[in-house]
C-alpha positions in Angstrom: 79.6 140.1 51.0 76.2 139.0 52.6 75.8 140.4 56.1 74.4 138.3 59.3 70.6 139.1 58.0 70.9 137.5 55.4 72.9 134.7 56.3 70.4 134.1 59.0 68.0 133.9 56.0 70.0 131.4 54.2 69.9 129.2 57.1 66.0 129.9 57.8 65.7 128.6 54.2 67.6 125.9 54.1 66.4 124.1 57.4 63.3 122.9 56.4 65.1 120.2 53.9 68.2 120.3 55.4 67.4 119.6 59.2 66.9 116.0 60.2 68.0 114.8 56.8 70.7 111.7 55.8 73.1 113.2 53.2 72.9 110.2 50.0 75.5 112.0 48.3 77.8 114.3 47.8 79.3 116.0 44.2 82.0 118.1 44.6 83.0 119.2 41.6 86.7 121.1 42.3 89.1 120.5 44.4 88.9 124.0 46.5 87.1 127.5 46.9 88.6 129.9 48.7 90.3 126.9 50.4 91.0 123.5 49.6 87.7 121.1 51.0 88.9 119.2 53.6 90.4 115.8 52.9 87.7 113.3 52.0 85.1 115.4 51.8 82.5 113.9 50.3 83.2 110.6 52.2 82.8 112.4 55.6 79.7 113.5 54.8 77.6 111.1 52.8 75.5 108.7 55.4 75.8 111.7 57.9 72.2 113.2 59.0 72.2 116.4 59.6 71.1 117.1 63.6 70.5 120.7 62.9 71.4 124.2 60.9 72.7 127.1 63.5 74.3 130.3 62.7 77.3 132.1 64.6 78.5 135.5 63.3 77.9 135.2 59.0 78.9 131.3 59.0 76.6 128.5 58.7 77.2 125.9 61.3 75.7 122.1 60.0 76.1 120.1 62.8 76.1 115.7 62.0 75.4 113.0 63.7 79.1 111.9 63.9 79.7 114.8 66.3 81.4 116.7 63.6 80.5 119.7 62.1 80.7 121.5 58.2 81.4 125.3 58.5 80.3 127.1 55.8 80.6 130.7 54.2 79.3 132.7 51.3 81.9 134.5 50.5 81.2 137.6 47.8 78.8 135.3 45.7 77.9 132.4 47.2 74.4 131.0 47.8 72.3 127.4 47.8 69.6 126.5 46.3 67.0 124.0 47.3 65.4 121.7 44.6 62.7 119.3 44.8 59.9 117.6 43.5 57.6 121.2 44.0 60.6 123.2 42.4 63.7 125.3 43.3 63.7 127.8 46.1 67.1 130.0 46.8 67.7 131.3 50.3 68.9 134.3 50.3 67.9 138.0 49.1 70.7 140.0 46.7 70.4 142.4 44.6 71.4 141.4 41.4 70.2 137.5 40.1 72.0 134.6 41.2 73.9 133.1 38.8 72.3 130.1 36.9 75.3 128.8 35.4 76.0 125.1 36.1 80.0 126.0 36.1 79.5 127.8 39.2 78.0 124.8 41.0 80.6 123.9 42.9 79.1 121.7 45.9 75.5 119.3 45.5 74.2 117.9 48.5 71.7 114.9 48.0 69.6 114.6 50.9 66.6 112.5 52.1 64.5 114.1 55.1 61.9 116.0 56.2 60.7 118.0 52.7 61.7 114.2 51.1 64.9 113.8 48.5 66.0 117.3 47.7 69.6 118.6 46.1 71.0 121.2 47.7 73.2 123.1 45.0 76.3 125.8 46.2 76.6 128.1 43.5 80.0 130.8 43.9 81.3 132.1 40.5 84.3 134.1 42.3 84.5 131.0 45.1 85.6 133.3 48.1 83.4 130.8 50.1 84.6 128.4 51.6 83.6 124.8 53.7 85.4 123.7 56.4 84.6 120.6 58.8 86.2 120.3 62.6 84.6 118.5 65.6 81.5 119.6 68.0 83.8 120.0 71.1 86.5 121.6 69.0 83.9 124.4 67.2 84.6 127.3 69.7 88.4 127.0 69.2 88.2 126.6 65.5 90.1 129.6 64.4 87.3 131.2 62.2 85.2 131.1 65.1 87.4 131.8 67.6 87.4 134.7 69.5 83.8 136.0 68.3 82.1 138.6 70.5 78.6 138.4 71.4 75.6 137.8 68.3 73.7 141.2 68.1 70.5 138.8 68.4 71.2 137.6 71.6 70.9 138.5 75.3 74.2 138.3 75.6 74.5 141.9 74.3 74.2 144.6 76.5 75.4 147.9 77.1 77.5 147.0 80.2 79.0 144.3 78.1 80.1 147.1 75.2 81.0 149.2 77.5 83.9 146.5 79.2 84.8 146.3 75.0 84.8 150.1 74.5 86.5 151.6 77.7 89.6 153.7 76.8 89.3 152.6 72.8 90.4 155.6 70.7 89.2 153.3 67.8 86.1 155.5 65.3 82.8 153.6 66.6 82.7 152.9 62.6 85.9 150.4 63.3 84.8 149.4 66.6 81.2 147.7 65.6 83.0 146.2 62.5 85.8 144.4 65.0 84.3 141.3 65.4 85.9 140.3 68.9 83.4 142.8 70.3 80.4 142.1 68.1 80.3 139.1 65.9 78.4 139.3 62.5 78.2 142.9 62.2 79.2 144.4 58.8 79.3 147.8 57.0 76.3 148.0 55.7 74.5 147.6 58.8 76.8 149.6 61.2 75.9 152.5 58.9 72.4 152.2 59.8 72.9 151.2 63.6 75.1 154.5 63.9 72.4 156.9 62.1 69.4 155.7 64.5 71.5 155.7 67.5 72.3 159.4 66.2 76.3 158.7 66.9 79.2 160.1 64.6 80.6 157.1 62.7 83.8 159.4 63.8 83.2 159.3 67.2 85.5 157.5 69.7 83.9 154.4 71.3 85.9 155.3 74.5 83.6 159.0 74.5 80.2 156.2 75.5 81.3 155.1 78.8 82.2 156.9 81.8 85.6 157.1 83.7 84.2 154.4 85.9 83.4 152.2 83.1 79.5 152.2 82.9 77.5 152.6 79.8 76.1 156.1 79.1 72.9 156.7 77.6 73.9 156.9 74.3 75.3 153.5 74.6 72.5 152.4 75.7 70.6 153.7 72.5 73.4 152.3 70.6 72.1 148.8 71.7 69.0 149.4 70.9 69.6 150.5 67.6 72.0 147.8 66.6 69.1 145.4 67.6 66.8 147.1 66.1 68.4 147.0 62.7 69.5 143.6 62.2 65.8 142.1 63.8 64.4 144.5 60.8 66.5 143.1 58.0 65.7 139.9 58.8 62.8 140.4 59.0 62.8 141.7 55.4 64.8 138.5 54.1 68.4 140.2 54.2 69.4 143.8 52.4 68.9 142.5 48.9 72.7 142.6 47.6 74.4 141.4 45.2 73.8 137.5 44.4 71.8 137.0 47.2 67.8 135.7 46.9 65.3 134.7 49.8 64.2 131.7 49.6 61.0 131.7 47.9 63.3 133.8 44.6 62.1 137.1 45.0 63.6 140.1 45.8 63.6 141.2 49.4 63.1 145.3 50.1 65.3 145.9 53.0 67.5 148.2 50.7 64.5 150.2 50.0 64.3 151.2 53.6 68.3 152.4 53.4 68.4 155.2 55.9 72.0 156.2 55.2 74.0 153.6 53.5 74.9 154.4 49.3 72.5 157.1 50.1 75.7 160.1 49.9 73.7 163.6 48.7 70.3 162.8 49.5 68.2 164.6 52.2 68.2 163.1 55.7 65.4 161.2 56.6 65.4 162.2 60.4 62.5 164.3 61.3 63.5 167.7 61.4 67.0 167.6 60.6 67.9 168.9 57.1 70.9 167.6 57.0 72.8 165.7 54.0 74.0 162.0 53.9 78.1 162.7 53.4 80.5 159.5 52.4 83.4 159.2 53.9 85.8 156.3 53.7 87.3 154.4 57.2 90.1 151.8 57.3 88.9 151.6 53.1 85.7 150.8 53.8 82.9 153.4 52.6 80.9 155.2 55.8 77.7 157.2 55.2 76.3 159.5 57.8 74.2 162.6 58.4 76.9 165.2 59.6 73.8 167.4 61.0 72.6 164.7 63.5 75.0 162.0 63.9 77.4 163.6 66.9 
């Protein structure tokens, strides 16, 4: 399942044709994904112009002119794919090649704006994606958004604010960064890495970061800094590279290369100095990797 990085590269690829432009049309060629589309779909959307293309946690917000709003997620496989008169681009950045089949396009958006007429094509062979509309005023109580904690991205993330969210926890820190009421958007894959620059056991209970009084320690503090640190890196890179998932210009990205910990299990650590081993362990079902050595 893409992560926020490369979500947040979807959406960087997809404004430039998608922003400011009047949806012509609309083919939507089955009657659900993970859900059914809402009721008249296609009617809801076609005259709409699209005012902008924002991100919250790993779901695509398009916002209309109408006031209403199309909430959109990938899923396992799901991406877009941008054609027009100077080719096809497809935001995103997977591992393995998006599929190309025409069965799999669920979803084509014909739109006139900015980059001129463009379709916009969902692709989702196992269609655990899903598109959703509600109303502008009625987004932050939508129950897929509500709730959310803070983006990693923003300055709304601090350590005082974890520390409110991790006083007397006896969750692992692995399940605690994956809850997403206290960070939105964070996944495995990601939380690996965050946890093995911050040097913090995966193991470790979030409650052991703050003092009695409630206050951050420093390794909290770190913690922040790592988490930041990781995701502004990835997206830098166009997203991990995983699964179906393609920046938009088609290519590869090479985030994955730069792996630290995670699917690395029996390989040397990459810390200076450490010598330790990256060990897999699996939380709450999910897989964890780690350096024993120097994650405490």
């Amino acid at each position: 399942m893409p992560e926020l990085p490369e979500v947040e590269t979807v959406r960087r690829g997809l404004a430039p044709a998608m922003e400011g432009a009047r949806v012509e049309k609309l083919e939507q060629r089955r009657p659900d994904l993970r859900f059914p589309f809402p009721e008249r779909f296609s009617a809801r959307l076609e005259g709409r112009t699209i005012r902008s293309l924002r991100r919250r946690a790993k779901y695509l917000l398009f916002e209309l002119d109408d006031d209403a709003v199309l909430i959109a997620h990938l899923g396992m496989s799901g991406s877009f794919q941008v054609e027009t008169g100077n080719g096809a681009d497809t935001p995103g950045d997977f591992h393995h090649a998006r599929s190309t089949l025409a069965s799999h396009d669920h979803v084509i958006f014909h739109v006139d704006g900015p980059m001129g007429r463009a379709r916009i094509i969902y692709n989702d062979p196992r269609r655990f994606g899903f598109m959703l509309m509600t109303r502008r005023d009625e987004l932050d109580d939508h129950p897929t958004l509500r709730g959310l904690g803070p983006e990693p991205t923003g300055n709304t993330l601090s350590a005082e604010v974890l520390a409110e969210r991790f006083a007397a926890k006896s969750a692992p820190l692995k399940a605690a960064l994956l809850d997403q009421r206290i960070i939105a958007g964070l996944g495995n894959i990601y939380v690996c890495e965050a946890l093995w620059r911050a040097g913090l056991s995966p193991r470790r209970r979030a409650a052991t970061l703050v003092t009695a009084g409630g206050r951050p320690l420093l390794r909290l503090e770190k913690l922040v800094q790592s988490i930041r640190g990781v995701i502004a890196d990835a997206i830098d890179a166009g997203g991990s590279s995983l699964r179906d998932h393609r920046q938009t210009d088609g290519t590869l990205g090479y985030f994955q290369h730069r792996f630290d910990v995670y699917d690395r299990e029996g390989d040397r650590c990459r810390r200076e100095d450490c010598g330790g081993t990256i060990r897999r362990i699996v939380q709450s079902g999910r897989s964890t990797f780690f350096c024993p050595a120097c994650q405490r």
